[in-house]
C-alpha positions as CSV (number, residue, x, y, z in Angstrom):
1,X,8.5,17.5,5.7
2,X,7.4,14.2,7.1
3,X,5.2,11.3,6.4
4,X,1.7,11.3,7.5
5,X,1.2,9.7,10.7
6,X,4.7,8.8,11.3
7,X,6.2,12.6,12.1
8,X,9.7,10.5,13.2
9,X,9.9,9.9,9.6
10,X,12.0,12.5,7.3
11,X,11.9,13.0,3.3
12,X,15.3,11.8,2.1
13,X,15.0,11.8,-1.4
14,X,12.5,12.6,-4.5
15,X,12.9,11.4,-8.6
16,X,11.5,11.1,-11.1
17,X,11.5,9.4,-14.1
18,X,10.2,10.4,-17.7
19,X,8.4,6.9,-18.2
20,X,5.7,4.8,-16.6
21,X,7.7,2.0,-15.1
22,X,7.2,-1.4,-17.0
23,X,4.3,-4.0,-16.1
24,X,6.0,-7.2,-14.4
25,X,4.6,-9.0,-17.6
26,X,6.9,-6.7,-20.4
27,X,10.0,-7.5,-17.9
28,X,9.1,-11.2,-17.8
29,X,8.9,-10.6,-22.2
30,X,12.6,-9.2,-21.8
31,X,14.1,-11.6,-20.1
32,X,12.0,-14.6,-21.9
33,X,13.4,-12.4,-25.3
34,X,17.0,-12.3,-24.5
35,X,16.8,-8.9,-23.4
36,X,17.9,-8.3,-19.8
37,X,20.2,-5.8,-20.6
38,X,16.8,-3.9,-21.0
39,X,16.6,-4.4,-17.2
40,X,20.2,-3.9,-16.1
41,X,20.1,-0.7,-18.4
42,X,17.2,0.7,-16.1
43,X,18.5,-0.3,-12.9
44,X,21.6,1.5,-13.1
45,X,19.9,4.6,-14.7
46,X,17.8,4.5,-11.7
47,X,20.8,3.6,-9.2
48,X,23.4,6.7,-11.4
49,X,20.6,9.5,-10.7
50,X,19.6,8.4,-7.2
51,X,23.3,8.3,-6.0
52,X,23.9,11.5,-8.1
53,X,20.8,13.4,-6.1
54,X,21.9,11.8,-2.8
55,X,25.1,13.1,-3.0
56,X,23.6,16.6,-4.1
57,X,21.4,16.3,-0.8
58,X,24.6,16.0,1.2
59,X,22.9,12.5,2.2
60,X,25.9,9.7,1.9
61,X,26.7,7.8,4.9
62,X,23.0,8.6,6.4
63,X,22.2,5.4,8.5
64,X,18.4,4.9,8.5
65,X,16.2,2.3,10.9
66,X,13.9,1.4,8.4
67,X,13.4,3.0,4.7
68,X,9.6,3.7,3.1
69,X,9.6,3.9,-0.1
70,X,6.1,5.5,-2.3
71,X,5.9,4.9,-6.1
72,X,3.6,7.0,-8.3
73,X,3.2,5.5,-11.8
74,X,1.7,7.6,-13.8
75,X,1.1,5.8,-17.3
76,X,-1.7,4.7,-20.4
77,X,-3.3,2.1,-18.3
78,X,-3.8,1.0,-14.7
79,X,-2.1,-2.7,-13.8
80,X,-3.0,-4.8,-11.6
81,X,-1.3,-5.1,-8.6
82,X,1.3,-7.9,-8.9
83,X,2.2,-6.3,-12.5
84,X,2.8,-3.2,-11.3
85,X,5.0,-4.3,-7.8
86,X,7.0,-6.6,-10.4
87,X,7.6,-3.8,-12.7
88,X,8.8,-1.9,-9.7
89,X,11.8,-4.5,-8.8
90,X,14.4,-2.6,-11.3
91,X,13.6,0.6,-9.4
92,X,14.0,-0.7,-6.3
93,X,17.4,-2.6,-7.0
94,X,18.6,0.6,-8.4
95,X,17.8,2.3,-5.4
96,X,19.8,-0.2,-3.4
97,X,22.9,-0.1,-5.7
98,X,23.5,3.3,-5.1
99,X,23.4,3.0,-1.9
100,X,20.6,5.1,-0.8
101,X,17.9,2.4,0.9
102,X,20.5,-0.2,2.3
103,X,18.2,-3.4,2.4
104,X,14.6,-4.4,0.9
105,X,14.1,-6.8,3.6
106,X,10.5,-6.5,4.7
107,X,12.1,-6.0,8.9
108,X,13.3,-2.4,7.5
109,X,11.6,-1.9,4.4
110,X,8.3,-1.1,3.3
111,X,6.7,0.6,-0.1
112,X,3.5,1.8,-1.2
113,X,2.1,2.0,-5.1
114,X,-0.2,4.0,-6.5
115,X,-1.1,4.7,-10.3
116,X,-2.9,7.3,-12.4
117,X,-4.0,7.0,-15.7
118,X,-3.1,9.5,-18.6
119,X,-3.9,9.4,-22.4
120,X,-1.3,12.1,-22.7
121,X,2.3,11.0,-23.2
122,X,3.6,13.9,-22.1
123,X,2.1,12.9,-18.0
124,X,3.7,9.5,-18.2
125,X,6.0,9.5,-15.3
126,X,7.2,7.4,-12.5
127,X,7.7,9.1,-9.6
128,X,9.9,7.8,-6.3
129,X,10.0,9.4,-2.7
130,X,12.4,7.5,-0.5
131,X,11.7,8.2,3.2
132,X,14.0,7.1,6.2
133,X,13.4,6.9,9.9
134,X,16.6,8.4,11.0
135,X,18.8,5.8,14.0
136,X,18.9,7.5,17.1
137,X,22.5,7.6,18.4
């Protein structure tokens, strides 16, 4: 499979997890409560089944030119944009911890959001798909 409009581009890597990520304002709440081991606690949940599925995959020691990464949040309300992105940032250091997108520098790194709205629990997600542009040797 490959992304739209960039067929150079290969799938490397889908999860997803049984919450609606957290809205850049709750995180900000954490830490102002004391609470960053809320945050730490999700980022290595995120990196411990992102490394587990990579290895799975058969993907470790895959070198990538640049890494896209999409988000869906699927959760009781929409947020606005800087919200959402901020309540992403746990994901995406988990992502880089276990060594599956090497760098979120903006040179090789880029990320899309999108959100869907649910009154039923039972939809609230957040999904990730990690692409990578593989390095031509």
């Amino acid at each position: 499979m490959t992304l739209p409009g960039k067929p150079e581009w290969a799938k490397m890597l889908h999860l997803t997890l049984p919450y609606p990520s957290p809205s850049g304002n709750q995180t900000k709440r954490w830490v102002f409560a004391g609470q960053t081991w809320r945050l730490s606690s999700a980022r290595s949940e995120v990196s411990t089944l992102a490394r587990s599925e990579w290895r799975r995959l058969g993907r470790p020691g895959v070198e990538c030119a640049q890494w896209f990464v999409s988000y869906l949040r699927c959760g009781r309300q929409l947020l606005d944009a800087d919200n959402l992105v901020a309540g992403l940032k746990h994901i995406q250091d988990g992502l880089i911890a276990a060594g599956v997108v090497a760098d979120d520098n903006p040179r090789c790194f880029e990320a899309s959001h999108e959100q869907v709205v649910s009154r039923n629990p039972k939809d609230w997600r957040t999904v990730i798909e990690v692409w990578g542009r593989i390095n031509a040797h």
